[in-house]
C-alpha positions as CSV (number, residue, x, y, z in Angstrom):
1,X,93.4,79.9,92.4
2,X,93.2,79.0,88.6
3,X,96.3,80.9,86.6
4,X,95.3,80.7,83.0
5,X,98.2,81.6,80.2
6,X,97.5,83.4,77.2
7,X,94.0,84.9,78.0
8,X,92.4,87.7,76.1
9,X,91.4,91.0,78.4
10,X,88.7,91.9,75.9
11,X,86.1,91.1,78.0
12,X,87.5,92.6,80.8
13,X,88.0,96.3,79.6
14,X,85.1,98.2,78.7
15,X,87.1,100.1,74.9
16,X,86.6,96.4,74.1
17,X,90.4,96.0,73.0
18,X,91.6,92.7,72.4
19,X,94.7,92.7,74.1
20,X,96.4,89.2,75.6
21,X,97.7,88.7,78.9
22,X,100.4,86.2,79.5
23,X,99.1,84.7,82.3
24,X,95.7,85.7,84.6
25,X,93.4,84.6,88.2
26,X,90.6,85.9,89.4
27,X,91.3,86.8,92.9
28,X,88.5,86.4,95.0
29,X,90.2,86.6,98.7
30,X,93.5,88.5,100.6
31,X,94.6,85.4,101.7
32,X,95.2,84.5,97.7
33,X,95.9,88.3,97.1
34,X,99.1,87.9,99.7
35,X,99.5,84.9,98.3
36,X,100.3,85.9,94.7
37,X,102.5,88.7,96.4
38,X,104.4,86.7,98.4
39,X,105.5,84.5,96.0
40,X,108.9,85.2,93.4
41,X,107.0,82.6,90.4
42,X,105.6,85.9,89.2
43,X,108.1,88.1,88.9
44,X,105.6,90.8,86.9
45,X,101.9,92.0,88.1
46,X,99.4,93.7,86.6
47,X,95.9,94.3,88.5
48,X,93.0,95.2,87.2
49,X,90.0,96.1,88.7
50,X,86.8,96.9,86.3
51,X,88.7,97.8,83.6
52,X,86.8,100.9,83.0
53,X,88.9,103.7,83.2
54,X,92.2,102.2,81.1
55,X,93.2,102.1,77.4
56,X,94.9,98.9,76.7
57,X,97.2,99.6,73.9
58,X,99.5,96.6,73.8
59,X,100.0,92.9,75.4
60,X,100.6,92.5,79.3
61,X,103.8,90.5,79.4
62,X,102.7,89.9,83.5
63,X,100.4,87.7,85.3
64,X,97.1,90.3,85.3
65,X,95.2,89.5,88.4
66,X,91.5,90.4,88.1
67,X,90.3,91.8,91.6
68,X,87.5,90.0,92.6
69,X,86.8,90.8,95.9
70,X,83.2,91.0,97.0
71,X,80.6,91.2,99.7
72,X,78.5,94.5,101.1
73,X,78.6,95.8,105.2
74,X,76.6,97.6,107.3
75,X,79.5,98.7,109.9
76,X,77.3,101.2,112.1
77,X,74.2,103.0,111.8
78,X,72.7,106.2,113.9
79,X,69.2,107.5,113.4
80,X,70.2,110.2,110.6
81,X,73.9,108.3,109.4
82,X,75.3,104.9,108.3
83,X,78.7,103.8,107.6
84,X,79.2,100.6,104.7
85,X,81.7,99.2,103.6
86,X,82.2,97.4,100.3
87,X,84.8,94.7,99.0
88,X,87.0,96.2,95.8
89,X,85.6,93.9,93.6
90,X,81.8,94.7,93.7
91,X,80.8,97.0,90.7
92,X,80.0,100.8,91.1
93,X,77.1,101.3,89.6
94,X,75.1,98.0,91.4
95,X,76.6,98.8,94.6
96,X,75.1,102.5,94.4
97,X,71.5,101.0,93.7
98,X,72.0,99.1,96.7
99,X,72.5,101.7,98.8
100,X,69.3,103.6,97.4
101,X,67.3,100.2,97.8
102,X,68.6,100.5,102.2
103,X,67.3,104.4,101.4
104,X,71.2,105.4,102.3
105,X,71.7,108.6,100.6
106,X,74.8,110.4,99.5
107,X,75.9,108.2,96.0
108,X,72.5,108.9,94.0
109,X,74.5,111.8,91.8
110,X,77.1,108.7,91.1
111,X,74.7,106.2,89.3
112,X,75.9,104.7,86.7
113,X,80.1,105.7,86.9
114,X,81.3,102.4,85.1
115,X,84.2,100.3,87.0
116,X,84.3,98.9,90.5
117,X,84.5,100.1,94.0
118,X,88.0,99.9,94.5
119,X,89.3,102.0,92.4
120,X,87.1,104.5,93.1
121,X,89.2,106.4,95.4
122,X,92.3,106.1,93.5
123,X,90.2,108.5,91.0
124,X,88.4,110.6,93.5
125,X,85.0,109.8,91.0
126,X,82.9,112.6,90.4
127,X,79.4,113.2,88.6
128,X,77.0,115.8,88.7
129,X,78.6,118.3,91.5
130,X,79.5,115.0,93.6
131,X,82.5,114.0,94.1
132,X,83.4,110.2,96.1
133,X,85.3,112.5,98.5
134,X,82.0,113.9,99.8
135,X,81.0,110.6,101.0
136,X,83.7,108.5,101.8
137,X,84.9,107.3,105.1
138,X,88.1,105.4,104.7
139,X,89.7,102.5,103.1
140,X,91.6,99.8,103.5
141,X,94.9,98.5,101.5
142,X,97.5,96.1,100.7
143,X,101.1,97.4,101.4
144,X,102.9,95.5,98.3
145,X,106.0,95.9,100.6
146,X,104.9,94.9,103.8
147,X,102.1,92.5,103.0
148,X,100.0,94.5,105.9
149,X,96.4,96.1,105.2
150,X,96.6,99.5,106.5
151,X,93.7,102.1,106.6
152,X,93.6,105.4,105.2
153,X,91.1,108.4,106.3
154,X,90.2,111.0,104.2
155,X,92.7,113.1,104.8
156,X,95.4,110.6,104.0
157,X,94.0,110.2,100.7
158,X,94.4,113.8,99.7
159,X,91.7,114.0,97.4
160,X,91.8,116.4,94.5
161,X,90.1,116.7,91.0
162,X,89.9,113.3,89.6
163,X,93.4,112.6,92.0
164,X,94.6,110.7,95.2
165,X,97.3,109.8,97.2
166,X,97.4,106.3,94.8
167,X,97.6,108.0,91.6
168,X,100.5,110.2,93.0
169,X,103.3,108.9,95.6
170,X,101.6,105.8,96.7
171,X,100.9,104.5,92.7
172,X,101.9,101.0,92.4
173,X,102.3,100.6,96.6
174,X,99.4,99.6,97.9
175,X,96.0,97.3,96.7
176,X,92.8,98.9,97.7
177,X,90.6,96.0,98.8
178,X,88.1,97.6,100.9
179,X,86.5,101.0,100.8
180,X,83.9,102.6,103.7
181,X,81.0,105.2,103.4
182,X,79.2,106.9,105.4
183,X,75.8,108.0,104.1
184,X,72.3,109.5,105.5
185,X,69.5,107.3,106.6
186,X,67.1,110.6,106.6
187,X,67.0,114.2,105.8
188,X,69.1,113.6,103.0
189,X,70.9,116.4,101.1
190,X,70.2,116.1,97.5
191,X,72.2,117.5,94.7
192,X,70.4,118.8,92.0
193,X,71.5,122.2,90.6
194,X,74.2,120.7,89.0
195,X,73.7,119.9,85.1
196,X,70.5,119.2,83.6
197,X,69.4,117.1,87.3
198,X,66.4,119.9,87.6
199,X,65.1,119.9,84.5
200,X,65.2,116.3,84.0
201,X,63.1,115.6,87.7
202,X,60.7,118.3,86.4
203,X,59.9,116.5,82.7
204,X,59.6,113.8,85.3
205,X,57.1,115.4,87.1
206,X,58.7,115.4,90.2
207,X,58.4,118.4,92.3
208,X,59.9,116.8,96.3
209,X,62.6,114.6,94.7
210,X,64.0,111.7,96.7
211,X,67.2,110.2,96.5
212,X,65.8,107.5,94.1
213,X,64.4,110.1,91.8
214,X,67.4,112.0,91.5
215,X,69.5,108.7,90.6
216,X,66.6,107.9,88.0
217,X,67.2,111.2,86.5
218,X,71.2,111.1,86.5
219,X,70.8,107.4,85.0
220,X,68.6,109.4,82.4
221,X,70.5,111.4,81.4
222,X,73.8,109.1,81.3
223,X,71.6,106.9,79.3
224,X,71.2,109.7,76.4
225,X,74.4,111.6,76.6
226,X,76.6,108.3,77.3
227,X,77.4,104.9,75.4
228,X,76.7,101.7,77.1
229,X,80.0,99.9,77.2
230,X,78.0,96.7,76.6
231,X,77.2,98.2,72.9
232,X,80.1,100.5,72.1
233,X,83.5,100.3,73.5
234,X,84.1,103.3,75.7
235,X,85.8,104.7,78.9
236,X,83.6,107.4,80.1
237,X,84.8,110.6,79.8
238,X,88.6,110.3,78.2
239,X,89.6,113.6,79.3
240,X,89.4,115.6,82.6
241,X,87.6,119.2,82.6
242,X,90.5,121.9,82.6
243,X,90.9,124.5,85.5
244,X,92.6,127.7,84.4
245,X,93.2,131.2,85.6
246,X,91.0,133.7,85.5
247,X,92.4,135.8,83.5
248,X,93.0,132.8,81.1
249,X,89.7,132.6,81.2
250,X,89.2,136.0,80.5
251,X,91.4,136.2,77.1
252,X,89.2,133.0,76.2
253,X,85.9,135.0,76.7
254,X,86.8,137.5,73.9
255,X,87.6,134.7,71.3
256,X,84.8,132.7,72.6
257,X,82.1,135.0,74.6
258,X,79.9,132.1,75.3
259,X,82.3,129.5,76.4
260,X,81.0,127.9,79.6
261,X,82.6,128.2,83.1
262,X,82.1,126.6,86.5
263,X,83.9,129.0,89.5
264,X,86.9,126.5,91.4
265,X,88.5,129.5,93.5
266,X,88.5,132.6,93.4
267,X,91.9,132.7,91.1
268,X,90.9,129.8,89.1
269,X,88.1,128.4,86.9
270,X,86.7,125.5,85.2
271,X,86.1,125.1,81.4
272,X,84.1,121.7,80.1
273,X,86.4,119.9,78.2
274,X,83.5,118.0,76.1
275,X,82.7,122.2,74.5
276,X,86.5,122.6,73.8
277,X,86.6,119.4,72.0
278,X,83.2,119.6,70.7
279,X,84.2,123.5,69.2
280,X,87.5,122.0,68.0
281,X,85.4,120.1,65.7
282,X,85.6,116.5,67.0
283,X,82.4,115.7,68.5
284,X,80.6,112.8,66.5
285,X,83.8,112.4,64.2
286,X,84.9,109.4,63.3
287,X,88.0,107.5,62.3
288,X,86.8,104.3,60.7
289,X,85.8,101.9,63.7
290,X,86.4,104.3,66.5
291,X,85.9,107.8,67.1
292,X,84.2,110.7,69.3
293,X,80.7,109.6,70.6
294,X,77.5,111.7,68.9
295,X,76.3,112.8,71.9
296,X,79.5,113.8,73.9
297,X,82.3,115.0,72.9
298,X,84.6,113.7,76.1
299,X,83.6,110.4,75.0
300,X,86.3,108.1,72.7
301,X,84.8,104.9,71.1
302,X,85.5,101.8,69.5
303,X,83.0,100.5,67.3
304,X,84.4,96.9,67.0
305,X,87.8,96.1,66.4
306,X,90.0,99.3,67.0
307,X,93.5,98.7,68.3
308,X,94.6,101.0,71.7
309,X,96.9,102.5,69.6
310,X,94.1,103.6,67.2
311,X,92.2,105.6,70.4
312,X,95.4,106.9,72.0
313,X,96.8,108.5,68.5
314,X,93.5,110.0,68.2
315,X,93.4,111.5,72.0
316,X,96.7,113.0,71.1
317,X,95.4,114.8,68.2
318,X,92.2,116.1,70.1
319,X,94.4,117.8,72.8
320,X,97.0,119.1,70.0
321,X,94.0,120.6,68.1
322,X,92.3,121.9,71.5
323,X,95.7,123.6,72.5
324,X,96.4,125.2,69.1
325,X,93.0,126.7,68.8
326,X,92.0,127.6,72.8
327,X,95.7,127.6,74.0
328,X,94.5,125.2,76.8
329,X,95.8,121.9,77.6
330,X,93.3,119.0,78.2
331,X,94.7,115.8,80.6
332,X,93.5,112.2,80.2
333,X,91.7,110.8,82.6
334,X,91.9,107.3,82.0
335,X,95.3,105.3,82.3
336,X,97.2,104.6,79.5
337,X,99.0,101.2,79.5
């Protein structure tokens, strides 16, 4: 392992925020992983996975250890279902074309998520009416107490909107290093009612879609809707989509008669957070170099050289201005450090 001091983690969050850390490795193994853990020289740890769902807004006075833990499985395979597993440190989006290229269907709705494999889970990622719940299988951890890899189903996960067991209780416990999927070799269900997936397969020209065509079409739309990181500094969607009440939805249907809605429950539904912010004005505003992306509203931006600070003041003013008018309060999803 190479510990450098004093390293900028500019290149190694996608808002692009020049922030230092004191000291940082690339980890590319457990044994080294365990390693780090095991020993008392550094007293304060940071990890960081793909950096793509975080606002940096100040220095990390820790040693930030860059998981980099990689390599692709194929653990078992029927005649209709396959189970995969891949190392934390491979990135979403390439590892969800390689499932599509072994004709392994179940991610296609996901192309394109920026950030890595392991930390999906801990955010439950979702796209399109798919959510990494649907698909996933189990995954393994570091205990940070123990220094044992233990395995976690589904169910110990306790998936929920954008939430898991490691975003709750077990935050700051455990290391995912590892996560397993198990995905259709044939008669695959696609996933296309959701969003603008129909339309898009149909300017296409596609009328019996396959599991490629309907990634083509999500990466599409991503593509017009959604910054490239590589261009403009940018999380993904900042905030998560509200669920309220019913009837909270119902006083908010006589201000707002055409404010969308997607059914949760039968008590509670969902309201798009990019039309809230968009209808509080935002969308397309900017603040100098950063602001709200053009093209969607749930997208924060830096243009070159905005501070975390400079994003974070302005994602507390979009949910003060979004309560005040709709008397609903928006959540971030991204992690705030």
């Amino acid at each position: 392992m190479h510990i450098q001091d004093n390293i900028s983690l500019k290149p190694f969050n996608t808002f692009g925020i020049d922030v230092k850390a004191k000291q940082f490795v690339s980890v590319k193994s457990v044994d080294d992983l365990k390693s780090i853990f095991s020993s008392e020289e550094f007293p304060q740890k940071f990890i960081l996975g793909g950096g793509s769902n975080m606002l940096l807004t100040k220095d990390i006075n820790a040693l930030v250890i860059h998981l980099n833990l990689k390599g692709k499985t194929i653990i078992s395979k029927t005649e209709t279902k396959v189970i995969i597993e891949s190392q934390a440190g491979e990135n979403w989006h390439r590892f969800v074309l390689w499932t599509l290229d072994n004709n392994f269907g179940g991610l296609e709705n996901l192309s394109l998520i920026p950030g890595n494999v392991g930390t999906s889970p801990i955010q439950n990622i979702g796209a399109y009416g798919v959510e990494l719940k649907d698909t996933f299988h189990s995954c393994k951890a570091l205990n940070l107490d123990t220094l044992e890899i233990e395995t976690f189903n589904t169910t110990e996960c306790q998936f929920d909107y954008r939430n898991s067991i490691f975003k709750q209780h077990a935050k700051g416990k455990y290391i995912i290093i590892s996560v397993q999927f198990k995905l259709s070799t044939k008669n695959h269900n696609l996933h296309t009612n959701y969003g603008a997936i129909t339309s898009e397969l149909e300017e296409m020209g596609i009328v019996k879609p396959t599991i490629q065509d309907v990634s083509k079409a999500v990466i599409s739309i991503r593509n017009r809707k959604l910054p490239n990181p590589k261009q403009i500094g940018n999380s993904g969607s900042f905030f998560k989509n509200p669920v309220i009440s019913r009837e909270a939805f119902s006083k908010l249907q006589q201000q707002f008669p055409n404010a969308p809605s997607y059914i949760v429950s039968e008590t509670e539904i969902k309201v798009p957070a990019g039309w809230l912010i968009e209808h509080a004005g935002f969308k397309g505003k900017t603040f100098g170099n950063y602001g709200v992306h053009k093209n969607q509203a749930l997208v924060l931006v830096n243009y070159g050289g905005a501070k975390g600070n400079d994003i974070l003041e302005l994602s507390r003013l979009i949910q003060q201005t979004v309560a005040r008018i709709f008397n609903i309060q928006i959540e971030t999803e991204v992690n705030i450090v």
